[in-house]
C-alpha positions, 0 to 999 in steps of 0.5 A: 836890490841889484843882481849880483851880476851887474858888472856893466861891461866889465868881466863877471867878477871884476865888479859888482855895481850897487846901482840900481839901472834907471831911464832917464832922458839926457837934459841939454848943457845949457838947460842943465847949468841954468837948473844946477845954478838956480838952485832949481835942480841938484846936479845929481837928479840930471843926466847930460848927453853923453856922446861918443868921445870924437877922434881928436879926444881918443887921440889925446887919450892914447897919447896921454896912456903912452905918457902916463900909463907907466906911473899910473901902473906905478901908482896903482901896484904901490897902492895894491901892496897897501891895501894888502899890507892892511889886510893881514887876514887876507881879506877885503872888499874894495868899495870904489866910487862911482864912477872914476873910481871903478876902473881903479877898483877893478884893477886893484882886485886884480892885483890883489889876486895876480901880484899878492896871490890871494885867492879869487873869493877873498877880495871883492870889488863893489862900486856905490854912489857919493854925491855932493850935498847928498851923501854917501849911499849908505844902503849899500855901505849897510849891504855890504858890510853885512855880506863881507863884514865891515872892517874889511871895507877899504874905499878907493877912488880915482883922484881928490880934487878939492876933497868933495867926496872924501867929505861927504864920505866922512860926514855919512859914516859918521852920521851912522852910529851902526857904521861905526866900525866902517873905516871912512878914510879914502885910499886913492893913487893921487891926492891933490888936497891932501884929505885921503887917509891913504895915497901914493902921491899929491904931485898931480898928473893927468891920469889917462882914464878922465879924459874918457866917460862911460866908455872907460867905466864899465858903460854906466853914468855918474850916479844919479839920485832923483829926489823923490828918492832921498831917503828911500832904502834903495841904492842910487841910480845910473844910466846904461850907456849901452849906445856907447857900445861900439866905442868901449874901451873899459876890458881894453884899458884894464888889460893894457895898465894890467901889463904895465903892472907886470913891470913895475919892481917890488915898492917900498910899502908907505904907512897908511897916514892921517889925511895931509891937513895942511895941505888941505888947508892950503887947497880951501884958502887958494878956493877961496882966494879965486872966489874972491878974485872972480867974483864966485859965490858959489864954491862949486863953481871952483874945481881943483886939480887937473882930474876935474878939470878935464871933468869940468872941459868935457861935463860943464860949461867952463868959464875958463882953465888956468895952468900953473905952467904951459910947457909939460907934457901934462899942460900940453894935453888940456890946452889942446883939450881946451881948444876943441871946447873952445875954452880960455886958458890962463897962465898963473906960474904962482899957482900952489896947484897945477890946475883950475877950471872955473865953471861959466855962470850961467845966472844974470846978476841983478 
């Protein structure tokens, strides 16, 4: 079990955190990627280093907040008044996904409380663990549905990609006979794929917060899951990045888009809708299009949208970036990314999405 005060490094209140705090020594990129594509290791029984974010990153940070944090603040009122508008009693519990989604679901609680006036007891905000190929951590979907009743769960993220984790979430819960009442749909501020039940926008931007790790997500890791562990009635795991300290942006950003928030007028509340299958479609031809193209086997290597793009620049060992244009403000920030990592960038104006990062093979072909 977890304390109930484990919020990381955000404010009591703002965050509970269903994962259990694990040691575990940080494995080189290099070595990681070796593991990862041979098969030897899943990704989520790892951990990379995660490093201080270097001055030129920080940079490129701010200046992206001062470009997009107004329509990020948009997008996130305009979600709030969603999930109120489901919410007819006046009750939720926010289960974000660790860890893009959390800073998401911190402000969105604190919407909840300041913008609709709910009182402070009748919203809360739980972030879990969803890895790829292992599922959502259905111990704390259990647990929580069990503390705050299960139709009141409302999953939240920060972005899609190529749908990865609203899948998983799907297949876990509908695997779960006993979850059966749990909503499994995904709400999130923008859907590149088209696969979330609830989002305010598939016209993708490059949302402030992913060109940060830890130090903008309450100082904790990605989730972790060791494989011993696989099945175990305990939640997954994470590391405490607590040698990031100094650097913690996670109060400060909560604050900043808080008062951005406050500026944005009323919002024409949008219907939840049924994910956009078409464009779903889409997104899985274009995927398999570029495997083909590049000589990919292995889907994963292919990741969609400018969010996991910029995941893929700082986390892995991209092979290269391609851009649907060079010349927005949104390009301009990952090519200048991509020059610090020493990454390729590739016009393709006839892409149907803004952006793919190729992830590097690292495995010799016979």
């Amino acid at each position: 079990m977890v304390e109930p005060d484990f919020s990381g490094s955000y404010a009591p209140g703002d965050v509970s955190f269903l994962l259990r705090r694990l040691s575990l020594s940080p494995t080189s990129l290099g070595e990681r990627e070796q593991l990862i594509q041979s098969g030897q290791r899943h990704y989520s029984e790892m951990i990379g280093p995660e490093d201080a974010p270097k001055r030129e990153r920080v940079r490129l940070f701010r200046e992206c907040l001062a470009a997009n944090g107004p329509r990020h603040a948009a997008d996130l009122v305009a979600l709030s008044d969603a999930l109120a508008g489901s919410a007819p009693g006046r009750q939720l519990v926010i289960v974000s996904i660790a860890r893009a989604g959390t800073p998401v679901g911190v402000l969105l609680r604190r919407l909840l409380l300041s913008r609709h006036g709910w009182p402070e007891d009748s919203v809360r905000h739980c972030s879990i663990s969803v890895i790829r190929d292992r599922g959502a951590d259905l111990h704390a979907v259990r647990h929580i549905a069990a503390c705050y009743g299960a139709e009141n769960i409302r999953f939240v993220d920060g972005w899609t990609g190529k749908g990865t984790i609203a899948t998983e979430l799907h297949s876990s819960l509908s695997a779960a006979p006993d979850l059966a009442t749990v909503a499994s749909g995904l709400w999130v501020p923008l859907d590149v794929c088209g696969c979330a039940s609830w989002a305010v926008s598939e016209d993708d931007y490059l949302i402030p917060s992913s060109l940060l790790g830890g130090t903008i997500s309450g100082l904790v890791s990605r989730s972790i899951l060791p494989h011993a562990d696989i099945g175990l009635p305990e939640f997954h795991g994470c590391v405490e990045l607590q040698h990031l300290r100094r650097y913690d942006l996670s109060r400060w950003f909560v604050r900043h888009l808080e008062a951005l928030c406050a500026t944005v007028a009323a919002t024409v509340l949008k219907p939840p809708r049924a994910p956009n299958s078409a464009r779903f479609a889409e997104s899985q031809r274009f995927i398999t299009s570029l495997m083909g193209e590049f000589g990919i086997a292995d889907r994963n290597r292919v990741k969609l949208g400018i969010g996991e793009s910029v995941r893929v620049a700082l986390r892995r060992a991209p092979d290269r970036i391609l851009l649907r244009e060079a010349v927005s403000p949104d390009a301009n920030f990952i090519i200048r990314l991509a020059a610090l990592r020493g990454i390729p960038v590739e016009l393709r104006a006839e892409m149907p999405f803004a952006a793919v990062a190729l992830i590097a093979s690292v495995i010799a072909r016979p």
